[in-house]
N, CA, C and O atoms as CSV, one atom per row, in Angstrom:
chain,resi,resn,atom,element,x,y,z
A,1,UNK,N,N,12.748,-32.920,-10.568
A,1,UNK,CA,C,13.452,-31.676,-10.725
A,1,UNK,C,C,12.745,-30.566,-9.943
A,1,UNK,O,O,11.536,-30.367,-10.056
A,2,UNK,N,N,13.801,-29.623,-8.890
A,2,UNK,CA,C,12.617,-28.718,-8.214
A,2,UNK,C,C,12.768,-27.259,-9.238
A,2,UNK,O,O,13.843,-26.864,-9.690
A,3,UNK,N,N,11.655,-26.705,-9.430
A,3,UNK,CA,C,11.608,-25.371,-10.225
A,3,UNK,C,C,12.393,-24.778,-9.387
A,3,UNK,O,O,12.456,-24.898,-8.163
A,4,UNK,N,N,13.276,-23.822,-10.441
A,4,UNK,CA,C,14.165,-22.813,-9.710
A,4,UNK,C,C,13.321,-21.444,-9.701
A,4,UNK,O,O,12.555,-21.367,-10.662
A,5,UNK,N,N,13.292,-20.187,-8.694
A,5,UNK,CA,C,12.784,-19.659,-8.451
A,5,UNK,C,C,13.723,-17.876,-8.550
A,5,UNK,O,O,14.498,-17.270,-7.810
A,6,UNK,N,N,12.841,-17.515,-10.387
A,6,UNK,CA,C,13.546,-16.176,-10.525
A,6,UNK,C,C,13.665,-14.699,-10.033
A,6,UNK,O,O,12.561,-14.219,-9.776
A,7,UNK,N,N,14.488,-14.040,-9.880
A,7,UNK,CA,C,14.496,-13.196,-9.151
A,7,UNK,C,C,12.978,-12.767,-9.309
A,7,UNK,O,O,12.255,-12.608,-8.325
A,8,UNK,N,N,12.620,-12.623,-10.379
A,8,UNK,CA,C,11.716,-11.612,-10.552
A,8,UNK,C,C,10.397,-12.422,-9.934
A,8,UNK,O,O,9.278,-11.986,-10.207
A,9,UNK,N,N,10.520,-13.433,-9.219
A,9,UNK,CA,C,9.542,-14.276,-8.364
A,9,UNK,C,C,9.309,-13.430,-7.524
A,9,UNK,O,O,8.157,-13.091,-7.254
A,10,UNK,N,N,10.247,-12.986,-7.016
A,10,UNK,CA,C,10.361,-12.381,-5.375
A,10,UNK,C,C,9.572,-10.834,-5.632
A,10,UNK,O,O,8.796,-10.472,-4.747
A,11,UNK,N,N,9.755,-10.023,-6.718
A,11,UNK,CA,C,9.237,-8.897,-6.895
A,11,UNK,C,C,7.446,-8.473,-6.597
A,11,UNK,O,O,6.388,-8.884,-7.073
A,12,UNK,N,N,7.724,-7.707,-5.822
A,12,UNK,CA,C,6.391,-7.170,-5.767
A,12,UNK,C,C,5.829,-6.758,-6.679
A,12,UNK,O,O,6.206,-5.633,-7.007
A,13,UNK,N,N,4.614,-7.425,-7.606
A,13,UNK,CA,C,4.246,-6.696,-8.648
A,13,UNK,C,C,2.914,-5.492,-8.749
A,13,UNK,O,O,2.345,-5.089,-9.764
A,14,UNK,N,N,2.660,-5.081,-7.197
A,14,UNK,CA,C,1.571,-4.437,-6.974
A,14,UNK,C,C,2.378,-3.143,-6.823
A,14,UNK,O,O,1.525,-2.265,-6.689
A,15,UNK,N,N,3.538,-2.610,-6.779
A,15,UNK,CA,C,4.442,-1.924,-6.559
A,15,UNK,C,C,5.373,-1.497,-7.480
A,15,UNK,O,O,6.499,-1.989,-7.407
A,16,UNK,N,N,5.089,-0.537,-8.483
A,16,UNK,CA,C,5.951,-0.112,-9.389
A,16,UNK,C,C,7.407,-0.141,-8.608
A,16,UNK,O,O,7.656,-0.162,-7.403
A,17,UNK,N,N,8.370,-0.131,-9.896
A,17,UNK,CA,C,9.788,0.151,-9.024
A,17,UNK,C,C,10.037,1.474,-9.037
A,17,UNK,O,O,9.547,2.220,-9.885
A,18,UNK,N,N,10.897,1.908,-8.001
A,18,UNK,CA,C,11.209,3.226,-7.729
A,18,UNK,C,C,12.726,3.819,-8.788
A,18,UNK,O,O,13.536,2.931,-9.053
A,19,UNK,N,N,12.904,4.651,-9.103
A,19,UNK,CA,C,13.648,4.856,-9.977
A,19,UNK,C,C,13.843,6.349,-9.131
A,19,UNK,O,O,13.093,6.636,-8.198
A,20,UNK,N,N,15.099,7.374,-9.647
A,20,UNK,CA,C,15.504,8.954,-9.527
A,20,UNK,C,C,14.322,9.710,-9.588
A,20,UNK,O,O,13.858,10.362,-8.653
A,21,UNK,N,N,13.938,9.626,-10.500
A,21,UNK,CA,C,12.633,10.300,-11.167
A,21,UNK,C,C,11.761,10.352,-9.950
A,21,UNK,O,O,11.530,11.284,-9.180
A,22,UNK,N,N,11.171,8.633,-9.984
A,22,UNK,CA,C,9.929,9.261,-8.918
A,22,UNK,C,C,10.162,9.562,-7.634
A,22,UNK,O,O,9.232,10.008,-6.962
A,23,UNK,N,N,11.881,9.306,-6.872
A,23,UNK,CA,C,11.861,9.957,-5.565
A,23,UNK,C,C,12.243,11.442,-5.967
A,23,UNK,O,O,12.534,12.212,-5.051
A,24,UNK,N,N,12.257,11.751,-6.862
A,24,UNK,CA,C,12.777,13.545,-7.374
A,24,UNK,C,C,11.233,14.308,-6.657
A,24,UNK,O,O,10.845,15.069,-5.770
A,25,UNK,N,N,10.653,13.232,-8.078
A,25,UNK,CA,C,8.732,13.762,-7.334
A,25,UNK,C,C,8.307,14.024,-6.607
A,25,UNK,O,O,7.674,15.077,-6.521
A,26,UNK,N,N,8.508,12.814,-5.317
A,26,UNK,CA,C,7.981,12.400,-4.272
A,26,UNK,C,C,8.673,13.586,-3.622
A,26,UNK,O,O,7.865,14.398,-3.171
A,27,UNK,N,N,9.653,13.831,-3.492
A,27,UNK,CA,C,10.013,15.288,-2.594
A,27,UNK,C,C,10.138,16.333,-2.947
A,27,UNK,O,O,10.706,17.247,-2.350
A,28,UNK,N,N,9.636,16.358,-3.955
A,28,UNK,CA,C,9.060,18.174,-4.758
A,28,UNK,C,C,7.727,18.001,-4.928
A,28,UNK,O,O,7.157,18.586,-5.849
A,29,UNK,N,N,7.085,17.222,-4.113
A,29,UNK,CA,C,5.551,17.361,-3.786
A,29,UNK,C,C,4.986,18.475,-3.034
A,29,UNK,O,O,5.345,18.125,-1.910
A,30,UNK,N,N,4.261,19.735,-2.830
A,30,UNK,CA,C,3.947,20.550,-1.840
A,30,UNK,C,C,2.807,19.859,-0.926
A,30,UNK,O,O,1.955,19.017,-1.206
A,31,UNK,N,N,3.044,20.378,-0.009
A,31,UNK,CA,C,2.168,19.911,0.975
A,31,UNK,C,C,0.491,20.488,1.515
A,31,UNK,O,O,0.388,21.634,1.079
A,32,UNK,N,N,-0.312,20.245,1.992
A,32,UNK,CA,C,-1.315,20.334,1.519
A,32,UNK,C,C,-1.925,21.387,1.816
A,32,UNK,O,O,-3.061,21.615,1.402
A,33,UNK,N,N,-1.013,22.488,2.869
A,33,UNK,CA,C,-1.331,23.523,2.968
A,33,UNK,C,C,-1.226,24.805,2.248
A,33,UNK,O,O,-1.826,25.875,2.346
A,34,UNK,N,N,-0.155,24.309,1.396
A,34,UNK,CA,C,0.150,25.305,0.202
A,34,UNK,C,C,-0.121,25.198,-0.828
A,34,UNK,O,O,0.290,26.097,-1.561
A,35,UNK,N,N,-0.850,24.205,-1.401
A,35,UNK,CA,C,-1.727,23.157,-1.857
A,35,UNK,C,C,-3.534,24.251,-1.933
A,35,UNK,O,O,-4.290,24.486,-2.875
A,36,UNK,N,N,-3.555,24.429,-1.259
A,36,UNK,CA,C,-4.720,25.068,-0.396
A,36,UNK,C,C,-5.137,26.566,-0.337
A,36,UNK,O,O,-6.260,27.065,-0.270
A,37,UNK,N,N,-3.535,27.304,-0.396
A,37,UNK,CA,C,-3.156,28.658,-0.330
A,37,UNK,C,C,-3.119,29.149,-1.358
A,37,UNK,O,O,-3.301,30.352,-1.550
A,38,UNK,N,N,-2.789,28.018,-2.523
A,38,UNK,CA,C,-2.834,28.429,-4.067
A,38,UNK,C,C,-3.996,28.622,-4.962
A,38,UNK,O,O,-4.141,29.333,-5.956
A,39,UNK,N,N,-5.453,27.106,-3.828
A,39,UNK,CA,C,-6.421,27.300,-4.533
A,39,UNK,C,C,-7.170,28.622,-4.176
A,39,UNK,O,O,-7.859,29.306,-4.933
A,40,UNK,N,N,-6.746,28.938,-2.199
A,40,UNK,CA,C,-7.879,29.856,-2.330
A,40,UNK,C,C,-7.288,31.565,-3.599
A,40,UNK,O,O,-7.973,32.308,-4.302
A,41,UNK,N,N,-6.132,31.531,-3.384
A,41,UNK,CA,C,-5.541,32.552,-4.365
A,41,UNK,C,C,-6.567,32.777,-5.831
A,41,UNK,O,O,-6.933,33.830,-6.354
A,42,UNK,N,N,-6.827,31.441,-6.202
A,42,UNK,CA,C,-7.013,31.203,-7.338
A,42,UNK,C,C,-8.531,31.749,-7.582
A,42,UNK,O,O,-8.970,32.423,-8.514
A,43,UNK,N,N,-9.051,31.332,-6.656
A,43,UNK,CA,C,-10.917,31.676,-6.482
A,43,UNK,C,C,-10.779,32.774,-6.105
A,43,UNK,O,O,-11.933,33.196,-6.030
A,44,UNK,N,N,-9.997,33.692,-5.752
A,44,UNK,CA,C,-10.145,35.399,-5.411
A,44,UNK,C,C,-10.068,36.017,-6.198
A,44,UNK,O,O,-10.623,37.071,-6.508
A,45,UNK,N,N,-8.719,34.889,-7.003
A,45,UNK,CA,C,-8.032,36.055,-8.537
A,45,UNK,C,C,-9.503,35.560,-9.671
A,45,UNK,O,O,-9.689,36.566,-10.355
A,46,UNK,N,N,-10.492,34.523,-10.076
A,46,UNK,CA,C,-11.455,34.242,-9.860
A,46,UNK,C,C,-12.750,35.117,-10.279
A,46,UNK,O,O,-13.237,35.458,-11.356
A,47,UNK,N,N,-13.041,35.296,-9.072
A,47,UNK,CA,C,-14.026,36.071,-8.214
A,47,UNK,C,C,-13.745,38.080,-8.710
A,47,UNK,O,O,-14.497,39.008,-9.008
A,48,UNK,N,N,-12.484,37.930,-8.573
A,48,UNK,CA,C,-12.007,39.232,-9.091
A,48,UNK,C,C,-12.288,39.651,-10.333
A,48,UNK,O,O,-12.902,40.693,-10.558
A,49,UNK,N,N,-11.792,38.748,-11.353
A,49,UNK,CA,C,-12.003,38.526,-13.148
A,49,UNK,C,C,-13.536,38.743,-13.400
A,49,UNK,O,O,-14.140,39.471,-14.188
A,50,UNK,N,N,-13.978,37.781,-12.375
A,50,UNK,CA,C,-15.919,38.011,-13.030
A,50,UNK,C,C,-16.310,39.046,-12.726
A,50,UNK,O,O,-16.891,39.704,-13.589
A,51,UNK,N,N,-16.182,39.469,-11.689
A,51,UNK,CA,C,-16.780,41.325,-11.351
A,51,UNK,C,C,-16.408,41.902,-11.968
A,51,UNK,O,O,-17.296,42.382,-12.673
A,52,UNK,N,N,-15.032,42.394,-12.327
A,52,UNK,CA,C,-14.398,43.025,-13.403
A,52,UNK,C,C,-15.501,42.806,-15.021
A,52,UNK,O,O,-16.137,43.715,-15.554
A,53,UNK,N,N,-15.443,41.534,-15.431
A,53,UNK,CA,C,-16.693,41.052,-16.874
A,53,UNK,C,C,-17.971,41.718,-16.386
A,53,UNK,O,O,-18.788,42.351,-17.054
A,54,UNK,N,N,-17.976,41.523,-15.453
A,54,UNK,CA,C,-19.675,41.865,-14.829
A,54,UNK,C,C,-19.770,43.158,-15.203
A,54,UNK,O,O,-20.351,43.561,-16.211
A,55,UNK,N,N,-19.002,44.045,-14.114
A,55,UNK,CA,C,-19.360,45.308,-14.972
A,55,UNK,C,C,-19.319,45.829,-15.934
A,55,UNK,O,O,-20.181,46.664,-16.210
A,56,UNK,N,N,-17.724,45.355,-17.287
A,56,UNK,CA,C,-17.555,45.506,-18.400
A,56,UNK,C,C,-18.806,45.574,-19.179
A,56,UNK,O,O,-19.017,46.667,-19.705
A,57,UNK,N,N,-19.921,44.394,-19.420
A,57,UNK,CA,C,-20.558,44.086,-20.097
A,57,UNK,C,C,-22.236,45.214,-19.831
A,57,UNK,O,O,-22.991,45.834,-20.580
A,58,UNK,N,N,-22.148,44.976,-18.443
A,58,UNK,CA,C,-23.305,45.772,-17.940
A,58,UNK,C,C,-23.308,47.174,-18.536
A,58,UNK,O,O,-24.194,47.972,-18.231
């Protein structure tokens, strides 16, 4: 008898399946320059907050 061979033989199992969801993701990803623009934002607004404490406290 030869084994029959189930679909799910053929499946890549190193490879989640793709579904709506994760191509929704995959292209509401930002890219790495804005990515970048947000962190330096972030370390100014940051940088800003502690001087502000700094002198408060002083």
């Amino acid at each position: 008898m030869a084994a029959k061979s189930s679909p799910s033989d053929s499946v890549n199992r190193s490879e989640p399946p793709k579904d709506a969801s994760m191509t929704e993701i995959e292209e509401n990803t930002p890219d790495a320059e804005e990515v970048l623009s947000v962190i330096d934002s972030l370390k100014k607004q940051v940088t800003a907050d502690r001087s502000v404490s700094v002198k408060v406290k002083a």
